[in-house]
ROPAMAR-799967 format. One record per residue (C-alpha): residue in three letters; residue number from 1; x, y, z. Coordinates in Angstrom, 2 decimals, always signed. Example, Ala and Ser with C-alpha at 12.3 -4.5 7.8 and 13.67 -1.06 7.14 Angstrom:
r;k;u;v;w
ALA;1;+12.30;-4.50;+7.80
SER;2;+13.67;-1.06;+7.14
This chain:
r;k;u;v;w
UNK;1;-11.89;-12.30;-40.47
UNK;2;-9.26;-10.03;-40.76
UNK;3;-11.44;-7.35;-39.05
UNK;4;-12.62;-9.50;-36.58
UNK;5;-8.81;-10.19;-35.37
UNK;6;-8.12;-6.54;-35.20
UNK;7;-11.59;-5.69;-32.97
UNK;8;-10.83;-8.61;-30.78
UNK;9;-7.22;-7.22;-30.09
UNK;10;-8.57;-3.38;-29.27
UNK;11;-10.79;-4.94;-26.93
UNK;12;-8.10;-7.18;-25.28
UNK;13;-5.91;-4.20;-25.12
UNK;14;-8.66;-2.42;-23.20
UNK;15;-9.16;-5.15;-20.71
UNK;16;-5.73;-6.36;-20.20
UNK;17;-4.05;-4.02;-17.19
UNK;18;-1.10;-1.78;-18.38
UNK;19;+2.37;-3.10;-18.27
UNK;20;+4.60;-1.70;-15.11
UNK;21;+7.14;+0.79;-15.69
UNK;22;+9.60;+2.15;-13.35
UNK;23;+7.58;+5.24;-13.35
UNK;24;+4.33;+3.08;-12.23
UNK;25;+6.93;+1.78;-9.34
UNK;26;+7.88;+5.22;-8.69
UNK;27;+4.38;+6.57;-8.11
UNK;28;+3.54;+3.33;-5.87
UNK;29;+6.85;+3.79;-3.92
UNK;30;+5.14;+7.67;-2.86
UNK;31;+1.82;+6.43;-2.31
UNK;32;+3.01;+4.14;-0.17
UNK;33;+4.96;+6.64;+1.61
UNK;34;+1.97;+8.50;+2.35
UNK;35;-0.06;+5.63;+3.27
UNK;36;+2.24;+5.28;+6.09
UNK;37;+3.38;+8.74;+7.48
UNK;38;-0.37;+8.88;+7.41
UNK;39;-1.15;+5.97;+9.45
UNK;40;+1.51;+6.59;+11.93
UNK;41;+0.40;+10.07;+12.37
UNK;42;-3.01;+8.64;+13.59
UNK;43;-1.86;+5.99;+14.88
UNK;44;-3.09;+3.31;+13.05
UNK;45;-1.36;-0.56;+12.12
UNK;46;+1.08;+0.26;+9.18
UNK;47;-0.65;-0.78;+5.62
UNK;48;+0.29;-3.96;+4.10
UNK;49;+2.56;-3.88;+0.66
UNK;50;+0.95;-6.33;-1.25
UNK;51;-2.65;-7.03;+0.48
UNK;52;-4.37;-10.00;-0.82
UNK;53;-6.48;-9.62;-3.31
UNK;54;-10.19;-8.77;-2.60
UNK;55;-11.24;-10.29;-6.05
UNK;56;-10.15;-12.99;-7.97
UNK;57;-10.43;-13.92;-11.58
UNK;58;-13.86;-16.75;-11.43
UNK;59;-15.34;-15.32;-7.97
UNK;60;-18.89;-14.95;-7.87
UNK;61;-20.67;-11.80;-6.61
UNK;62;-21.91;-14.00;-4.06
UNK;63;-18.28;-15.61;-3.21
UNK;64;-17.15;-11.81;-3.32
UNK;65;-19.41;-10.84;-0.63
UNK;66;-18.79;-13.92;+1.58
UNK;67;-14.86;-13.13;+1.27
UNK;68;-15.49;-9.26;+2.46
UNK;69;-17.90;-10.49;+5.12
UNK;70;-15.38;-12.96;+6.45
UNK;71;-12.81;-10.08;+6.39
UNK;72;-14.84;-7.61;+8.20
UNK;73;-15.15;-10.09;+10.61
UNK;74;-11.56;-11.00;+10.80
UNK;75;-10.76;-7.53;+11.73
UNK;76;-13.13;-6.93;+14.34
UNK;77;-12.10;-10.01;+16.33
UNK;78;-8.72;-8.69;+15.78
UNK;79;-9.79;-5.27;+16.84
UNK;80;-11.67;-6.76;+19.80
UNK;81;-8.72;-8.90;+21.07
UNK;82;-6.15;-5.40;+20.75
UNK;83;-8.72;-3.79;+23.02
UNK;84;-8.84;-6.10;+25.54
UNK;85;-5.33;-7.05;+26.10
């Protein structure tokens, strides 16, 4: 049992994402940075901080591709609607 417990905690340890540290913050802070000297530089809409996520916990593959499809779509009647105006 006893080795059972431990195996069962590796692989939770695996799986389980890793805790945030003000170093992790740091390192998104710059990314972020560079997301958006980037996108002004070409002129593109600024990225979001905290998109929503694409994937969430209980989606099916098939719910997974309906959600991206829906997106894509989303942002070509958005894309549409800046180029006519």
């Amino acid at each position: 049992m006893r080795v059972l417990v431990r195996r069962l905690r590796k692989l939770e340890e695996g799986l389980l994402p890793p805790a945030e540290t003000a170093e992790s913050r740091r390192v998104h802070a710059i990314v972020m940075d560079i997301r958006r000297a980037r996108a002004a530089r070409l002129g593109l809409p600024e990225p979001e901080e905290d998109p929503e996520p694409v994937y969430r916990p209980g989606m099916s593959i098939g719910d997974t591709i309906r959600a991206g499809v829906q997106r894509m779509r989303e942002r070509h009647a958005a894309e549409e609607a800046g180029a006519r105006s």
